[in-house]
LUMLO-156661 format. One record per residue: x, y, z of N, C-alpha, C, O in turn. Coordinates in steps of 0.2 Angstrom, whole numbers, plus 5000, padded with zeros to 4 digits. Layout:
N
XYZXYZXYZXYZ
...
//
This chain:
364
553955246066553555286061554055276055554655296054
553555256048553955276043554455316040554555366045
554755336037555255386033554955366027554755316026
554855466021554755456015555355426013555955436015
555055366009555655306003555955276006556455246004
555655266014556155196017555855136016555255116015
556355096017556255016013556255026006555854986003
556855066002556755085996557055005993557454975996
556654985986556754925988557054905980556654925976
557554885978558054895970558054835968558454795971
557754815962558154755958558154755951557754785947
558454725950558654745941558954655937559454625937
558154655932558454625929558554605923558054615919
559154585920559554595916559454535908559754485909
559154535905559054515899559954465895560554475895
559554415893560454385892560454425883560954425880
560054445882559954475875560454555877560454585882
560854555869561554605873560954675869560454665865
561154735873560854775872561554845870562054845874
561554875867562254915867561954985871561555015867
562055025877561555065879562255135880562655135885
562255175875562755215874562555285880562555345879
562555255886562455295892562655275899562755215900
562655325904562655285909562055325913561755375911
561955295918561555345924561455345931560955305932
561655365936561255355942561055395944561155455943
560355355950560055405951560255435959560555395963
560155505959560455525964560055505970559555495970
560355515976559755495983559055545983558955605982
558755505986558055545987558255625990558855625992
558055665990558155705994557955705999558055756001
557455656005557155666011557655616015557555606021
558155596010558755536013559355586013559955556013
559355666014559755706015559855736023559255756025
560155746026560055766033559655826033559155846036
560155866028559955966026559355986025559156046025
559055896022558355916017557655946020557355906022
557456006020557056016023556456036019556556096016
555756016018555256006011555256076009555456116013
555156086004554856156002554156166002553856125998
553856216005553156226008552956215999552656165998
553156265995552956285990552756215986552156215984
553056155985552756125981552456095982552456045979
551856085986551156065987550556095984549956075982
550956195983550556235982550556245976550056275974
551156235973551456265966550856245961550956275955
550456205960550056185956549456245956549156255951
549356285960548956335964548856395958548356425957
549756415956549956475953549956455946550056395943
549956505944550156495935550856485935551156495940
551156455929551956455930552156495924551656505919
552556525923552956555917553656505915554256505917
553356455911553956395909554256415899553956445895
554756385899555056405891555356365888555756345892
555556335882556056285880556056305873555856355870
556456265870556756265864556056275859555456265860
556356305854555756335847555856255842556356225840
555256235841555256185836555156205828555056265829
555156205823555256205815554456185815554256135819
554056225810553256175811553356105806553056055807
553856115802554156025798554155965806553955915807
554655995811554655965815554255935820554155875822
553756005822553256005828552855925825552755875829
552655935816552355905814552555825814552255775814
553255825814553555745815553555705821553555645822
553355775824553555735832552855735838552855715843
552455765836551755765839551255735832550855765828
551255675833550455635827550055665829549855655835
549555705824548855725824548355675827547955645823
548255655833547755585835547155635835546955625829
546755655837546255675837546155765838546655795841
545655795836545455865837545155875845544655865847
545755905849545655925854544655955859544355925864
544556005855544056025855543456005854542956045855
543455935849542955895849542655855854542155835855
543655825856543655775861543255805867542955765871
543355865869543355915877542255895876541855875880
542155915871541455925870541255865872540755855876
541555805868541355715869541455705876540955675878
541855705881541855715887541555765892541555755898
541255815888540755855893540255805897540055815902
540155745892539455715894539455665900539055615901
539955685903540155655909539555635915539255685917
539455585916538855595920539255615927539855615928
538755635932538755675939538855645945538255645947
539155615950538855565956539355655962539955685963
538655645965538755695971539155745969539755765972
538855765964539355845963539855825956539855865951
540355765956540755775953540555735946540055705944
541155735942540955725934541455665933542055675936
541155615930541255555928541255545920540855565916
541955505919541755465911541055455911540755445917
540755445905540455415904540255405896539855425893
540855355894541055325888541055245888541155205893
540955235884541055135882541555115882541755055883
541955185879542855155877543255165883543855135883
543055205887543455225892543155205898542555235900
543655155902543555125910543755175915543455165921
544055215914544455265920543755275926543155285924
543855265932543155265936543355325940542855335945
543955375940544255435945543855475941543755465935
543655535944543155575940543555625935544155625936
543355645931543755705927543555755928543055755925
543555805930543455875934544055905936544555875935
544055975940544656005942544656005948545056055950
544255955952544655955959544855895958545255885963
544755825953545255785952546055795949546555765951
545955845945546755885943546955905947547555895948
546555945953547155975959547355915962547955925964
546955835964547255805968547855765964548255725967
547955765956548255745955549055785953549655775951
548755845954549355895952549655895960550255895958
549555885966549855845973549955785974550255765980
549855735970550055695970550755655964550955605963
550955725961551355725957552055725961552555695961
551855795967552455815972552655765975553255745976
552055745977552255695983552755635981553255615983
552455605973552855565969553655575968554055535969
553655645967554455645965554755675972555355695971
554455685980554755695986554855605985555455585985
554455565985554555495986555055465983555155415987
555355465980555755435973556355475972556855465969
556155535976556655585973556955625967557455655967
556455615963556655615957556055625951555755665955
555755615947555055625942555455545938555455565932
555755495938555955425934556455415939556855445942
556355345936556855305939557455285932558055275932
556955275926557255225921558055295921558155345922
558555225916559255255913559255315909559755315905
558755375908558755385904558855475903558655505899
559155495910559455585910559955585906559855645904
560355565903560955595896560455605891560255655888
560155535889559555535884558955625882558855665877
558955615888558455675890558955755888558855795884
559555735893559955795891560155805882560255855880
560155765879560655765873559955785867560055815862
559355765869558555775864558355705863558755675860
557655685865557155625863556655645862556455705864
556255615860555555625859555055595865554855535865
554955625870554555575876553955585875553655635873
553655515877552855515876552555515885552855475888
552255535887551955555895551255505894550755545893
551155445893550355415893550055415897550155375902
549455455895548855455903548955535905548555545910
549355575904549555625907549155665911549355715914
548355645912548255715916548455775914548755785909
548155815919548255885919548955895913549055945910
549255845914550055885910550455895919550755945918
550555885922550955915926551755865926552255885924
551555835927552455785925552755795916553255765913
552355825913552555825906552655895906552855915901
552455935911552556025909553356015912553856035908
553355985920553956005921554555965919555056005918
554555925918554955885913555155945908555655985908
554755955903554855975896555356045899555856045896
555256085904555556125908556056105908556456125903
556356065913556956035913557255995911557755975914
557055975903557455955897557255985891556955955887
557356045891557056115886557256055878556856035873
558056035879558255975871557555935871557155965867
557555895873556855855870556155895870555955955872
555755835867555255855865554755805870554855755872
554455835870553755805876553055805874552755855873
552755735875551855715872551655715875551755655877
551055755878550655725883549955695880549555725877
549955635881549355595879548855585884549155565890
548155595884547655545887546755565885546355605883
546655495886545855505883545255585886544655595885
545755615890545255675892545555725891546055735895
545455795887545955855887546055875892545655925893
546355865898546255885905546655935905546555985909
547355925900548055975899547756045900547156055901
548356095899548256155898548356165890548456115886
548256215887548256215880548656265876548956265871
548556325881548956385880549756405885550256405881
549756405893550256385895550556345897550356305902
551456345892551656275891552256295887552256345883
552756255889553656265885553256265878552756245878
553656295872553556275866553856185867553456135864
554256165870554256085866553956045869554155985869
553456065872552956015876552156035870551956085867
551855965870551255975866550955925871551255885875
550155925868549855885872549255845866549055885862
548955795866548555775861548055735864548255705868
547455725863546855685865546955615862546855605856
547055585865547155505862546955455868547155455874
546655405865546555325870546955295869547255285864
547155255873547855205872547755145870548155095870
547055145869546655085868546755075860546955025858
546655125857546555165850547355125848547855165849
547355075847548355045844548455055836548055045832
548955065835549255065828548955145825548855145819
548855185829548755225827549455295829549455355826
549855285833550455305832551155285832551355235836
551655315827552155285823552555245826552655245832
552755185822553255115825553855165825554055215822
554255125830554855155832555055225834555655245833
554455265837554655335839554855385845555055445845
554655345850554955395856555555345859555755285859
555855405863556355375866556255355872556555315875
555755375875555655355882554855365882554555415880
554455315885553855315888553655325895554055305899
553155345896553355365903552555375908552255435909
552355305909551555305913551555275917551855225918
550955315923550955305932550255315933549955365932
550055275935549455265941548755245933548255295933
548755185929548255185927547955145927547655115922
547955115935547855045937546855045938546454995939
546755105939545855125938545755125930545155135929
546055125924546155145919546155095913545755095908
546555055916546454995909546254915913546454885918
545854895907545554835910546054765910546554755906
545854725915546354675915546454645908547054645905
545954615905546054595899546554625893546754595889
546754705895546954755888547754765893548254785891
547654745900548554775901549254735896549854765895
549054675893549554635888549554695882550054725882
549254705879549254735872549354805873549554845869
549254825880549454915880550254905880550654935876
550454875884551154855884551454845878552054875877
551154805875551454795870551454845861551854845856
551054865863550854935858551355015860551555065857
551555005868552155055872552755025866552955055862
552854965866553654945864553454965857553755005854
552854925854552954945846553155015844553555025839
552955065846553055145848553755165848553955205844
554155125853554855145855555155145850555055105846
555755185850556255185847556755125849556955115855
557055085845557455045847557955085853558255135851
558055055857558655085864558155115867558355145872
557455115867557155155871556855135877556755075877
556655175883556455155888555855155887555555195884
555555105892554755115895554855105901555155055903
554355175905554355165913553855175916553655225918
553355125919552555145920552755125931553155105934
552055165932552155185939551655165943551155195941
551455115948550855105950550655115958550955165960
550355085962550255085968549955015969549355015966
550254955971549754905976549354935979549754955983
549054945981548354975988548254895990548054895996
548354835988548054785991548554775996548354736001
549054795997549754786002549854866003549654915999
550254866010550554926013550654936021550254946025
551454946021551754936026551354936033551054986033
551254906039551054926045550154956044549955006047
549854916040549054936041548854886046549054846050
548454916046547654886052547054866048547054866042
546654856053545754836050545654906048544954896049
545654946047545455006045545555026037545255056033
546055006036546555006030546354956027546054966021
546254876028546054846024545254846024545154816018
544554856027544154876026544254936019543754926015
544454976018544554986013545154976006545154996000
545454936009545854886004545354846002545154845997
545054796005544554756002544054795997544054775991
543654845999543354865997543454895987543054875982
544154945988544254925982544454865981543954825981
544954825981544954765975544254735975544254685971
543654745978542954725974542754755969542554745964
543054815971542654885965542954865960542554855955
543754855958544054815953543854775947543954775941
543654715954543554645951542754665946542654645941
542354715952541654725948541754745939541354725935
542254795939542454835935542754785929542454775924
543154755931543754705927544254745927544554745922
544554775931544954825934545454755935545254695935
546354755935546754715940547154755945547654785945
546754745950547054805958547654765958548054805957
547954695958548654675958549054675952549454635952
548954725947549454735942550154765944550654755940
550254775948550954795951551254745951551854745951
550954655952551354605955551454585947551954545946
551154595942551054555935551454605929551654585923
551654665931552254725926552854675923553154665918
552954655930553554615928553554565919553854575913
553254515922552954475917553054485912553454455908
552354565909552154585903552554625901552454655895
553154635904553754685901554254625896554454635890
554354555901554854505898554354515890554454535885
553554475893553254455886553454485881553654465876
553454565883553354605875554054605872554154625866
554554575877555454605872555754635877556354605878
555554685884556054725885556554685889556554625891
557054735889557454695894557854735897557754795895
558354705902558454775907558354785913558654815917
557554765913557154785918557354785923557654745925
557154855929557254885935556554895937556154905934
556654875945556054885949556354915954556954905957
555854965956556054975965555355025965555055055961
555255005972554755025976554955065982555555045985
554655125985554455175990554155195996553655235994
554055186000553555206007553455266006553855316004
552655286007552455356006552055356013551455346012
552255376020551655396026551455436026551655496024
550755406028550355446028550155496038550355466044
550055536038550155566044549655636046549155636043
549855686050549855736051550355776055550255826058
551055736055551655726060551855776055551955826058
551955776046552355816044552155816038551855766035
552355876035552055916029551955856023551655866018
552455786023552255746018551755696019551455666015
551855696026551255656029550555676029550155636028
550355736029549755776030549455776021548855766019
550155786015549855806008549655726007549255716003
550155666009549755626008549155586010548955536008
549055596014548355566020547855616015547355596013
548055686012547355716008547455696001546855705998
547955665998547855635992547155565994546555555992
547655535998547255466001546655476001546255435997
546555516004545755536008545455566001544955525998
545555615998545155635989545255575985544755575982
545455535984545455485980544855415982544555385978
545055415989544355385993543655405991543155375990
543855455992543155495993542755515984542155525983
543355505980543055525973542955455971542855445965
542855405974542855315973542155295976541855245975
541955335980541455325984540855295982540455245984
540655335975539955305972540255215969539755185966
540855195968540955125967540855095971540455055971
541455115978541755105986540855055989540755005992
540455105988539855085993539655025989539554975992
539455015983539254955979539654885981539354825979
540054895983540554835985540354845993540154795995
540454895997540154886002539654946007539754996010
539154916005538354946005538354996012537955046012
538854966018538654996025539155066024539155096030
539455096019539655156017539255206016539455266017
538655166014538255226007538055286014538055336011
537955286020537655346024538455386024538955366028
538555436021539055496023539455496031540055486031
539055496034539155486041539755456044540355466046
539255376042539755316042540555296037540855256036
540555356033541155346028541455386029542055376027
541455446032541755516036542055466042542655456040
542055446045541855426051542355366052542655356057
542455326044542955266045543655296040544155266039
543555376037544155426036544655436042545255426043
544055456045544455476052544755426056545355436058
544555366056544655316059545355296058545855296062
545255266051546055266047546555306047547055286045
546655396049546855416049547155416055547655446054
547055406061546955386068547355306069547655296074
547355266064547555196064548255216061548755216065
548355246054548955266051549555296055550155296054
549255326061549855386066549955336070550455336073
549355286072549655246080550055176077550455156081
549955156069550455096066550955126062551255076059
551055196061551255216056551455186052551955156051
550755176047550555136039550755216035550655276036
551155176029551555196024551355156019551455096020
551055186011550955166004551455136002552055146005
551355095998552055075996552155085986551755055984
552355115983552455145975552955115975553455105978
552655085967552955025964553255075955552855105951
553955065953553955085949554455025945554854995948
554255005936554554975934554754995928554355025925
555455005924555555015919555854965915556054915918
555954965907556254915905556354955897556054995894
556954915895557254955889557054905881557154845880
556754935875556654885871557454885867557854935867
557654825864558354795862558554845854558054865851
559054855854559154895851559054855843558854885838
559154785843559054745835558454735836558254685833
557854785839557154745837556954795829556454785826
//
């Protein structure tokens, strides 16, 4: 059976372009690669409670430097009300916006669980060089943020910086939040619309349902224009088309998405193509390493991610069956849950989480 982060898998590479990078950093071990380490019940649920979090007071000269006015919150929330419906839940339904994961608040809770499980996997909320950075004050941008939950607790634990959380849905919280976290309505699509050279660190994960194959070269390259020279960019994905010790159960539904994908213009292997698009735009630097996530009911990591898997499945479903029609009966899709789930404890199959970072050149 797998272990959370085993086959953690490290490589790094290094740009012949000299880079002056006035830090150092490593990352500490996972915490489930500690003997003593024993999970804490509470963070699966912690998204559940309200939090009482606090940071640094910003100057309104400031707030206004370091948060660009992209769009009116409250306008945006109205524009996205118009979400259309499949079996209950609430969908984009915009021309500008590909995202096919619904926007609702039971998509928040599975993504406020699937932040935990992220940082038990990795050990950590980033991989890139960039905790003194954090410790000393940068301006980070969080793109795509969801609910806000990796940008709430970030900003928590680097009260000195300031934190942006960007995405095309006000999904954020609006009222409870550090003073140095904000949060803004913006599409990542929408380019040249926030300032050249300004954050220190970017920092976007899972929006492989999100942007179309065609627009992944230019998001990339609108993240560097953005950076600050020395700055990082660190995006986070998931292959689903690959995953340690699967079966016919798993790839019946690994096919299934990469159809819904291809239908879409989605690229389900962008995990393999980061690399690439990171050389193209300039960075250099670049580090990769990838994570086993098991899925189970052996143990409390195993169980919260079989319910991530499973809610994410299951909110996919009105694409899932159009790629394969013998789904569309409940029954029979309940039934190939269990199945898999049943397959994953007897091969113990483990996700595999792809994270890639890269630094832009300090002479850009």
């Amino acid at each position: 059976m797998h272990r959370i982060g085993e086959n953690v898998y490290k490589k790094t590479v290094v740009s012949s372009l000299p880079t002056r990078t006035p830090f150092s950093f490593t990352l500490s071990p996972p915490l489930h690669n500690t003997k003593k380490h024993k999970m804490d019940c509470g963070i699966f649920n912690a998204f559940f409670r309200k939090r009482h979090t606090h940071g640094r007071t910003h100057t309104k000269d400031e707030v206004q430097h370091t948060a660009p006015q992209v769009s009116d919150i409250e306008s945006e929330r109205q524009e996205n009300s118009q979400g259309y419906g499949e079996s209950g839940r609430k969908y984009h339904n915009r021309p500008d916006v590909a995202y096919i994961l619904p926007d609702d608040e039971r998509e928040n809770d599975r993504v406020h669980l699937q932040h935990w499980l992220m940082k038990e996997t990795f050990g950590g909320n980033f991989s890139a060089p960039v905790a003194e950075m954090l410790d000393k004050g940068i301006i980070v941008q969080d793109s795509g943020c969801g609910p806000g939950t990796w940008t709430l607790e970030m900003a928590t634990d680097f009260p000195r910086s300031t934190f942006i959380g960007t995405d095309v849905s006000a999904r954020f919280p609006e009222a409870i939040k550090p003073s140095n976290c904000q949060f803004q309505v913006h599409n990542l699509l929408n380019q040249g619309v926030l300032p050249e050279n300004h954050f220190g660190y970017i920092h976007q994960r899972f929006l492989i349902l999100a942007i179309l194959e065609k627009d992944w070269e230019s998001v990339i390259k609108e993240h560097v224009r953005t950076l600050a020279p020395g700055g990082w960019l660190e995006c986070m994905e998931l292959p689903v088309y690959r995953a340690h010790n699967s079966g016919p159960k798993y790839e019946v539904l690994s096919s299934a998405f990469n159809a819904v994908c291809k239908i879409k213009g989605l690229d389900a292997k962008i995990p393999d193509h980061l690399e690439e698009l990171f050389k193209r735009a300039g960075l250099v630097n670049i580090g990769i390493r990838e994570a086993d996530g098991p899925m189970n009911e052996e143990t409390q990591y195993g169980r919260a991610a079989w319910e991530d898997f499973r809610e994410a499945l299951t909110a996919l479903k009105p694409f899932v069956v159009k790629a394969n029609p013998e789904l569309q009966d409940d029954e029979k899709f309940q039934q190939l849950m269990q199945d898999c789930l049943k397959e994953f404890i007897e091969l113990g199959t483990a996700q595999i989480f792809y994270r890639i970072w890269g630094q832009k050149p300090l002479e850009s």
